[in-house]
ZALUM-435122 format. One record per residue: residue number from 0; residue in three letters; x, y, z of N, C-alpha, C in turn. Coordinates in steps of 0.05 Angstrom, whole numbers, plus 5000, padded with zeros to 4 digits. Layout:
NUM ala X Y Z X Y Z X Y Z
...
END
This chain:
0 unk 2576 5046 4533 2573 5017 4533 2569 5008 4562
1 unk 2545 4985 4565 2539 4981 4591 2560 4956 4601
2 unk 2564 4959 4629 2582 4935 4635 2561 4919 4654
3 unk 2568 4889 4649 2548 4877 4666 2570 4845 4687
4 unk 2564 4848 4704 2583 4817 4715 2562 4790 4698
5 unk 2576 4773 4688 2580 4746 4678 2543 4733 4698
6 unk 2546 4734 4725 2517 4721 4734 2494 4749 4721
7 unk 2501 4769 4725 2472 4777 4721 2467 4780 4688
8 unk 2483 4780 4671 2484 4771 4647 2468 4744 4643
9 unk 2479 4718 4662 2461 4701 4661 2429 4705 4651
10 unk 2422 4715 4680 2399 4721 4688 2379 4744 4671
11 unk 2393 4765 4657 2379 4777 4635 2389 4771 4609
12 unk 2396 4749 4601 2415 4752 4568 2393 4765 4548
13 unk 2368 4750 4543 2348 4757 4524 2355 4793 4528
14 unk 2346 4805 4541 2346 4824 4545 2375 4849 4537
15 unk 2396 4835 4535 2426 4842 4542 2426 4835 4506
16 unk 2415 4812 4498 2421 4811 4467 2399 4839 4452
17 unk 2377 4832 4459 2353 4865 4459 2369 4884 4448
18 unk 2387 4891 4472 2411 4922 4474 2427 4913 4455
19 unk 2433 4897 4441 2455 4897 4437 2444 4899 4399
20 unk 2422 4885 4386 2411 4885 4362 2402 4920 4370
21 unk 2396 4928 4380 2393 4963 4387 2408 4978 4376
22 unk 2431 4969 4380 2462 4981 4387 2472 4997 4409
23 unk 2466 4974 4429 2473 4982 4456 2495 4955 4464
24 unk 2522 4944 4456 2535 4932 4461 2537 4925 4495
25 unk 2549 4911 4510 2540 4898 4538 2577 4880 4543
26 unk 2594 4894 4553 2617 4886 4563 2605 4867 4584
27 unk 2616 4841 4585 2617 4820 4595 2645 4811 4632
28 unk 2630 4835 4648 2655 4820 4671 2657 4797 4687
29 unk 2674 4787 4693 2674 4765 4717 2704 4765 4736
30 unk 2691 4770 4752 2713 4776 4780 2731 4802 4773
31 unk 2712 4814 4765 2726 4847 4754 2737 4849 4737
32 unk 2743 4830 4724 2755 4824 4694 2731 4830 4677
33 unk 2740 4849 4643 2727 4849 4625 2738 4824 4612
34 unk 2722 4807 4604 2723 4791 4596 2714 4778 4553
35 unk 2689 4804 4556 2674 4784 4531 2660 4816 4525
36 unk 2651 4809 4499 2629 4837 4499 2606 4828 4472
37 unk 2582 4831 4489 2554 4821 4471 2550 4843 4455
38 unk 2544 4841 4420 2546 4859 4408 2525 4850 4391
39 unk 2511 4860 4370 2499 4853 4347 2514 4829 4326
40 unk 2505 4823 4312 2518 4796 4285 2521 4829 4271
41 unk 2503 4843 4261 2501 4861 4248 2537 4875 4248
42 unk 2537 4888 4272 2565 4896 4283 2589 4885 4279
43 unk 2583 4861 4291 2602 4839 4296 2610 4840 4264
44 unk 2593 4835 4244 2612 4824 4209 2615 4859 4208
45 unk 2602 4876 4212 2618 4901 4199 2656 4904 4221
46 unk 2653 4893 4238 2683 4895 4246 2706 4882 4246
47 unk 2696 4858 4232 2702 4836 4229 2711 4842 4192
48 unk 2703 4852 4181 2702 4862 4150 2720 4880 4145
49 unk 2746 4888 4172 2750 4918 4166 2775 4912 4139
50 unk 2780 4921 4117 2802 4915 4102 2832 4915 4113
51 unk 2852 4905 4109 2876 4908 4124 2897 4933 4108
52 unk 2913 4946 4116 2928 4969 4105 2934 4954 4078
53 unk 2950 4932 4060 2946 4928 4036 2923 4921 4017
54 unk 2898 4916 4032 2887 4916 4006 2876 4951 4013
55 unk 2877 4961 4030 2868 4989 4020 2891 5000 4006
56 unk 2912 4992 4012 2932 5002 3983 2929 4989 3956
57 unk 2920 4962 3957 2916 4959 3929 2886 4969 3917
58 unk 2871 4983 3928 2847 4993 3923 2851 5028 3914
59 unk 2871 5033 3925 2876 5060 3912 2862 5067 3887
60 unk 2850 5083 3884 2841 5086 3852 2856 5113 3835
61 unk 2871 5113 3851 2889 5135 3827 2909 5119 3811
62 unk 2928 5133 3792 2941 5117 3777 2971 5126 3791
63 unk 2983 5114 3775 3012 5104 3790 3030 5133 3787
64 unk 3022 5154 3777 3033 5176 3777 3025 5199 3790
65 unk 3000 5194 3811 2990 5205 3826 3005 5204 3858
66 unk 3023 5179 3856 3037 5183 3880 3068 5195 3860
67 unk 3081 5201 3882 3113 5213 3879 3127 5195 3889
68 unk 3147 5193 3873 3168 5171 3874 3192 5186 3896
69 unk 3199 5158 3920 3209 5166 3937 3232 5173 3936
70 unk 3246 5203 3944 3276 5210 3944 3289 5183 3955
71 unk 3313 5186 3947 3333 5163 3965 3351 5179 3978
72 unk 3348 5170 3996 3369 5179 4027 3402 5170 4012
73 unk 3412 5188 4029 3434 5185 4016 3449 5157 4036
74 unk 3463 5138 4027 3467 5113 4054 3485 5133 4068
75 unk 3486 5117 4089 3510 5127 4116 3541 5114 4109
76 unk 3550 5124 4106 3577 5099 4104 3584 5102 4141
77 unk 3592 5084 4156 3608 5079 4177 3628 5083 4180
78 unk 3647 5090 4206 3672 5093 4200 3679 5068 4213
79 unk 3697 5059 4216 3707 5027 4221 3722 5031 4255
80 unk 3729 5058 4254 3746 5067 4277 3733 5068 4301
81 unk 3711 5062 4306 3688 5058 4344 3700 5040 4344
END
């Protein structure tokens, strides 16, 4: 991934968007700070789309006996005496 400072980004954007519908993304610095990063729309909704850990659990396609039912720990009892 190319890094570019904030003015010369200015000065080539057409070009910097070019790379970027390519799939050549373009980190965005200013004053040495990464700041921003020019990417495709294309990109951008595929990462933007990613599912979150429950619905990929509710997407599971096996049935409910395909997982194993969790042992139970035995509790701790405390002693009162610390």
């Amino acid at each position: 991934m190319k890094e570019s400072q904030l003015k010369d980004v200015k000065a080539t954007f057409s070009a910097i968007v070019d790379r970027a519908v390519a799939g050549e993304p373009t980190i965005v610095t200013r004053h040495g700070r990464k700041e921003a990063v020019v990417l495709s729309f294309k990109e951008y909704e595929r990462l933007s789309k990613v599912p979150t850990f429950g619905e990929l659990l509710a997407a599971f396609p096996g049935d409910a006996d395909d997982v194993p039912e969790r042992s139970q720990r035995p509790s701790r009892s405390y002693n009162s005496e610390f």
